[in-house]
C-alpha positions in Angstrom: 2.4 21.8 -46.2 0.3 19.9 -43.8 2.6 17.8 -42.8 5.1 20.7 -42.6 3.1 22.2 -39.9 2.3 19.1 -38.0 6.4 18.8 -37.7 7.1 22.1 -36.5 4.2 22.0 -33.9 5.6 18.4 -32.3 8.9 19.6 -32.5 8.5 22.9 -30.8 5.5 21.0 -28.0 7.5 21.2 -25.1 8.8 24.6 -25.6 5.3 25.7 -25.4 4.7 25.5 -21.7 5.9 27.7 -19.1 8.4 27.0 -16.5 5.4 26.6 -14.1 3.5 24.0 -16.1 6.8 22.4 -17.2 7.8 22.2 -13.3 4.2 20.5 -12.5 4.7 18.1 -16.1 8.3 17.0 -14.4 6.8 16.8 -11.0 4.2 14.2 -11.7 6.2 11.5 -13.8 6.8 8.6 -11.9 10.3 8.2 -12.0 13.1 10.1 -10.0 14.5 12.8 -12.1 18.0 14.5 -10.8 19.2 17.2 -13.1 22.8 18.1 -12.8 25.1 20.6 -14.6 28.6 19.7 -16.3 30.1 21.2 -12.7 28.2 18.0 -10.6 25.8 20.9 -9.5 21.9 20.0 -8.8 20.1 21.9 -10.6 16.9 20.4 -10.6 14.7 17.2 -9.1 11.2 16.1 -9.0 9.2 15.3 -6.4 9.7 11.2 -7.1 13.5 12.0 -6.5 12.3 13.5 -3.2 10.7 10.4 -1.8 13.5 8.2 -3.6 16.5 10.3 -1.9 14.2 11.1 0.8 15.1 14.5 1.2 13.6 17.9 -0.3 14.8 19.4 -2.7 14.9 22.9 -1.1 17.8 21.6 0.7 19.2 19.9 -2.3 19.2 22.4 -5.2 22.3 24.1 -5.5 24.5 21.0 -3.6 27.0 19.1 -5.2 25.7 15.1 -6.7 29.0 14.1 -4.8 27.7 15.2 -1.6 24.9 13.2 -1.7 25.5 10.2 -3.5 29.1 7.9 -2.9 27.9 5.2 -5.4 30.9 4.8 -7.8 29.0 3.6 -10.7 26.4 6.5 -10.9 29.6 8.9 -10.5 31.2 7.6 -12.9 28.3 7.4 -15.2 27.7 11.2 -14.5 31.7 11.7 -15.6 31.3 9.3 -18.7 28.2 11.4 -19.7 29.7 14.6 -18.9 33.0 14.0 -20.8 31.8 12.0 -24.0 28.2 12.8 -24.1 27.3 8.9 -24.1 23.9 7.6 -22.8 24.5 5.1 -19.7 22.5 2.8 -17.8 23.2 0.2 -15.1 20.2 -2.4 -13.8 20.3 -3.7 -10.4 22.6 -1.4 -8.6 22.5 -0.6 -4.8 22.3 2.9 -5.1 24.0 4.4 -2.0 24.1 7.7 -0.4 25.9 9.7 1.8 23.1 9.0 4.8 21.7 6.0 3.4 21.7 3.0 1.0 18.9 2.4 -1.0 17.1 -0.6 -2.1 18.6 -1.7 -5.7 17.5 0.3 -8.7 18.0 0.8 -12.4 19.1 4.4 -13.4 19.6 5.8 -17.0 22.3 9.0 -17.0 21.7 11.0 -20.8 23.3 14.5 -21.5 20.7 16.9 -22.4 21.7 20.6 -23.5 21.4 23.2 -21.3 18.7 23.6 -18.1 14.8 24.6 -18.5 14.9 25.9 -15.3 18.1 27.9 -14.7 18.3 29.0 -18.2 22.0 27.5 -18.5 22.6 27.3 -21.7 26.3 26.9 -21.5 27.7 23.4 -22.0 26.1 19.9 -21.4 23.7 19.0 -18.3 23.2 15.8 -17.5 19.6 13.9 -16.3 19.6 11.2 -13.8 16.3 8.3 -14.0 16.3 6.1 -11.4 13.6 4.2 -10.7 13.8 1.6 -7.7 13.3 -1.8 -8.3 11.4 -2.9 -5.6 9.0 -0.3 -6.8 8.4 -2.8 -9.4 8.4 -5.7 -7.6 5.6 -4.4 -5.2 3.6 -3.2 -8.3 3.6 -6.6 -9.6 3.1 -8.5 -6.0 -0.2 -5.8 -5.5 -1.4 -7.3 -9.3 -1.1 -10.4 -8.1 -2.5 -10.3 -4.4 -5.7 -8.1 -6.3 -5.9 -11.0 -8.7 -5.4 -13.7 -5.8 -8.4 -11.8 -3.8 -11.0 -11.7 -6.6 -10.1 -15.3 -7.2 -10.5 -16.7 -3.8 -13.6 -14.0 -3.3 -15.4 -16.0 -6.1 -14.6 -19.5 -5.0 -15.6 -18.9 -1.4 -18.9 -16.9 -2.7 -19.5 -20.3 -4.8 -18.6 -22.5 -1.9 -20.7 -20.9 0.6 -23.7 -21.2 -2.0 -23.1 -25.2 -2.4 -23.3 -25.2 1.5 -25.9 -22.9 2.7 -28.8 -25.1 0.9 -28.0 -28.1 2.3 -26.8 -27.0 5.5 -30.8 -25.1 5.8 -32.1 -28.5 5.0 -30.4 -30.3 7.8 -31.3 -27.3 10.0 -34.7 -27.6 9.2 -34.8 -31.6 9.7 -33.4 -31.5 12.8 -35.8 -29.0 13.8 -38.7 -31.3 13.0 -37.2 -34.2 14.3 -36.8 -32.7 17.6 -40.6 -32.2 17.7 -41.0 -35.9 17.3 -39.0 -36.8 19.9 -40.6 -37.1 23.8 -36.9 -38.3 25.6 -35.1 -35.4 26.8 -31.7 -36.9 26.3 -32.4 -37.7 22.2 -33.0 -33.8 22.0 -29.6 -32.7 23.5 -28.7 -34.1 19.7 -30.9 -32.0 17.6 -29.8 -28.9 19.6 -26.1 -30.2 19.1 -26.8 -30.1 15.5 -28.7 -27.2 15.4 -25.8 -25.2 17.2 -23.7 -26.8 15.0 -25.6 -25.5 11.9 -26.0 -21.9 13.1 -22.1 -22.0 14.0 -21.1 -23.0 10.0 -24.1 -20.7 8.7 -22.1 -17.3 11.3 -18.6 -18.6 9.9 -20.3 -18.6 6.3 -21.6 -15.3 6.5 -18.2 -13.7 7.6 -16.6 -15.6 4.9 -18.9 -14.0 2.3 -18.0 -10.2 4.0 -20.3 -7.1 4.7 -24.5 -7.8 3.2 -25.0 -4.5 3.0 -24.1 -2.1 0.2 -21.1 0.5 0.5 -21.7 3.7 1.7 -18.8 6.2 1.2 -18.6 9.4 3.0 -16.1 11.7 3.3 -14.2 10.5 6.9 -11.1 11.6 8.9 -9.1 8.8 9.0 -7.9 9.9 12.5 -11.4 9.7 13.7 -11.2 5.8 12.6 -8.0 5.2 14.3 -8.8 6.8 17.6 -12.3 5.2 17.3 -10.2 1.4 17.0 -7.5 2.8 19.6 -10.1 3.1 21.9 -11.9 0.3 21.6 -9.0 -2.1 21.1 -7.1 -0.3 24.3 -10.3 -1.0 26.3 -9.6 -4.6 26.4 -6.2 -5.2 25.6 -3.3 -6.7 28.0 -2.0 -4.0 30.2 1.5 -5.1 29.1 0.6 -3.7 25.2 0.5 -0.2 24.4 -1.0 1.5 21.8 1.0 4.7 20.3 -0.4 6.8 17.8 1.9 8.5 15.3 -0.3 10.9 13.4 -0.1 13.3 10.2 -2.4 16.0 11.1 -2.2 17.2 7.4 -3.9 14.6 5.6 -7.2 15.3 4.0 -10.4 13.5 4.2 -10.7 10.7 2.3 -13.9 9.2 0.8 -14.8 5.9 1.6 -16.7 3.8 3.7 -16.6 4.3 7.1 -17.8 1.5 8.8 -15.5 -0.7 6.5 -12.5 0.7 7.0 -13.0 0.8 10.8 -13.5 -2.9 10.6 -10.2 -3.3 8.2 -8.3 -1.5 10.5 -9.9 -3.2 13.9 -9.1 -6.1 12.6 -4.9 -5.9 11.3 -4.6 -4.1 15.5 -6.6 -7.7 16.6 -4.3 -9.3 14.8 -0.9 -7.3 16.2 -2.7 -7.8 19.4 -2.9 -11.7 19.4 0.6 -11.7 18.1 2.0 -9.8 21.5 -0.3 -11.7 24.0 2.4 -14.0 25.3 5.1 -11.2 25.8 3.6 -8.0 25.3 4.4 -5.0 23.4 4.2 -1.8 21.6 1.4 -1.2 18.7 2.1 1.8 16.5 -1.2 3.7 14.8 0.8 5.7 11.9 -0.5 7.7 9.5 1.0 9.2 6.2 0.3 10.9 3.2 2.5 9.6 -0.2 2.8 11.2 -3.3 2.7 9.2 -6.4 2.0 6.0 -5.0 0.7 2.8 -7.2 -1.9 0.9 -6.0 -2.1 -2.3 -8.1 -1.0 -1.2 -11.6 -2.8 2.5 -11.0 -0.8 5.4 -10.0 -2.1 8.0 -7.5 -1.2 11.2 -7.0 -1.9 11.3 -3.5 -2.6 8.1 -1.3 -3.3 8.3 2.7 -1.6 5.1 4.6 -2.4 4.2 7.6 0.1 1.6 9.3 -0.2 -0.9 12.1 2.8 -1.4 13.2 4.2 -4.3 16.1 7.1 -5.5 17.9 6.5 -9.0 18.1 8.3 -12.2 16.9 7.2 -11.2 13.1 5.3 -13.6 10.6 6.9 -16.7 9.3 7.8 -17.1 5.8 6.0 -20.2 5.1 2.3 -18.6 6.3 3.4 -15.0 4.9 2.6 -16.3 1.4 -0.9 -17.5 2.0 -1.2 -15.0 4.4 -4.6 -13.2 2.6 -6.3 -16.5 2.0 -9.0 -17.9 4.3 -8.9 -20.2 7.0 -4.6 -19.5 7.2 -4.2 -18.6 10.8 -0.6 -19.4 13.1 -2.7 -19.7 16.1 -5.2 -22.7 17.7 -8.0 -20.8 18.5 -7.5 -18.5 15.4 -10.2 -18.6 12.6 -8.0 -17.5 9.6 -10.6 -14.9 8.6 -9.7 -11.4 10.1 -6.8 -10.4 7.5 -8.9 -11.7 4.3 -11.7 -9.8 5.2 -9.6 -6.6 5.8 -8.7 -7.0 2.9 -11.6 -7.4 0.7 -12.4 -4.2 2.6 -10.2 -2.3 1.8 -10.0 -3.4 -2.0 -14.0 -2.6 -2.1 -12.4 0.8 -1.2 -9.8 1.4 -4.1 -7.5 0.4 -1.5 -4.7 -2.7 -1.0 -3.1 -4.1 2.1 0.4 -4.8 2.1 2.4 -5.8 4.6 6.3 -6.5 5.7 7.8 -8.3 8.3 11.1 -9.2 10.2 11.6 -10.3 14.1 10.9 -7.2 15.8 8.8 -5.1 13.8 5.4 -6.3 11.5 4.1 -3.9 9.7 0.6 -3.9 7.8 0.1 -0.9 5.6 -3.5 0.2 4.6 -3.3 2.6 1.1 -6.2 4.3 0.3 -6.4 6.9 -2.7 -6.8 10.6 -1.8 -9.3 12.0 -4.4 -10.1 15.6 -5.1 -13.2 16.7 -2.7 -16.4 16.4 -4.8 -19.9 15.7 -4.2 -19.6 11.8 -5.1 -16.9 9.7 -6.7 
């Protein structure tokens, strides 16, 4: 009897939720949902289908799947499903629409009877999943840079440990050495290798990142931007522009301050440096993204900022190391201003990722957006 009951309350689960609650359930899965009737009308999407089709679904509800998408396969998947009620999927395909072509994805088409939100009860619907595969890819390269980060975090913290003692101890020696000494000329080498000892002991410190502990606030990330816009413009190359591109609608987000104005002063050094011998444009962009992973955690809401520049782009060879310290394309360059952005930002919930081609380098800060409280 027990058991009875505990069967006809899982079976009847989903049935228990109103359209509202079953519209919010659909909207916060993952993966791109496209519901269509046995006509090829949309009758439904979620809001992953939204950023994956980029484009609303007030203005695709009630359109035909043909007008929007001209990949054969997923068409003829729809008809196969339609028709003979078979369940199809297809891996790797490059989805492509009427205005675009995506990047290649996986998609699952499976009949399902009727529509929960039209109450069309008449004849078979059919559900689209897609889920993009470089979605995946980007999930996996975020586990990995996270892991490569705490990993070279740790071995610098241990190295730096190893060399601080030592490097006090020749400090020190030099120190009183130089007090022995009555020739002026034999003290020009202590001083050298006292310099020398406070230059390793600076370069150590900003190896090992911020002393102090975190102190979050809620902050307008705007307010960071034009606070690094301003700064940076003060002393940049009159042949680089800065350009803001900003989405007034994004809440405040709760994080250090200070930190993030460092993470992002330092990725708009680093676009700056790369347009010094030819100049350019540097784009300050800001977004909000729905249902964005950060690592192996999906958010609900995450605030990107982007630094956007024109210049030659990143070669592949450095791109790989490009988080790890001391990796730097330039002479003068000390290899240290992207890894400590990025420890940053990860002290922050955050990641760094970044893209690049000739023409356009792109390094995106993603920060989750939590829900305003007194503390996190």
């Amino acid at each position: 009897m027990h058991r009875d009951s505990t069967k006809s309350q899982r079976s009847r689960g989903i049935h228990a939720y109103t359209s509202a609650q079953l519209q919010s359930l659909l909207d916060n899965i993952s993966t791109a949902l496209i519901e269509v009737n046995q006509n090829g009308l949309i009758l439904f999407i979620n809001n992953a289908a939204e950023m994956v089709l980029k484009t609303s679904a007030h203005q695709l509800v009630g359109t035909l799947i043909s007008d929007l998408v001209r990949d054969a396969a997923l068409l003829a998947a729809i008809n196969e499903v339609t028709q003979q009620g078979n369940l199809v999927s297809k891996r790797g395909v490059m989805l492509e629409l009427n205005h675009t072509v995506l990047e290649p994805v996986n998609f699952n088409v499976s009949p399902i009877e009727g529509s929960a939100n039209h109450g069309d009860t008449a004849g078979c619907c059919t559900l689209i999943e897609i889920v993009p595969i470089e979605q995946q890819l980007r999930m996996s390269r975020e586990e990995e840079m996270v892991a490569q980060q705490y990993a070279t975090r740790a071995l610098v913290r241990g190295l730096a440990h190893e060399i601080q003692n030592p490097l006090g101890g020749l400090r020190g020696a030099a120190q009183l050495l130089e007090r022995e000494l009555k020739e002026a000329e034999l003290r020009e080498y202590t001083q050298i290798i006292i310099a020398e000892a406070d230059r390793l002991k600076a370069l150590i410190d900003r190896m090992l990142g911020p002393k102090r502990s975190q102190q979050p606030q809620w902050t307008n990330l705007h307010e960071v931007l034009e606070r690094v816009r301003q700064v940076i413009g003060a002393g940049a190359d009159a042949t680089i522009t800065l350009q803001r591109d900003y989405d007034p609608s994004i809440p405040e987000i709760f994080v250090d301050k200070d930190q993030l104005i460092q993470a992002v002063m330092n990725l708009v050094k680093n676009a700056v440096q790369a347009l010094e011998d030819q100049g350019g444009t540097i784009i300050l962009k800001s977004r909000a993204v729905r249902h964005h992973s950060i690592g192996s955690r999906m958010h609900r809401l995450v605030a990107q900022i982007e630094v956007i520049d024109n210049g030659p782009g990143i070669d592949e060879v450095m791109g790989k190391n490009l988080f790890l310290p001391m990796v730097t394309g330039r002479e003068q360059g000390s290899g240290l201003g992207l890894p400590i952005a990025q420890s940053l930002i990860n002290l922050n919930q955050g990641i760094i990722e970044w893209s690049s081609r000739p023409g356009e380098t792109k390094f995106t800060i993603c920060i989750p957006i939590s829900e305003r409280q007194e503390s996190r």
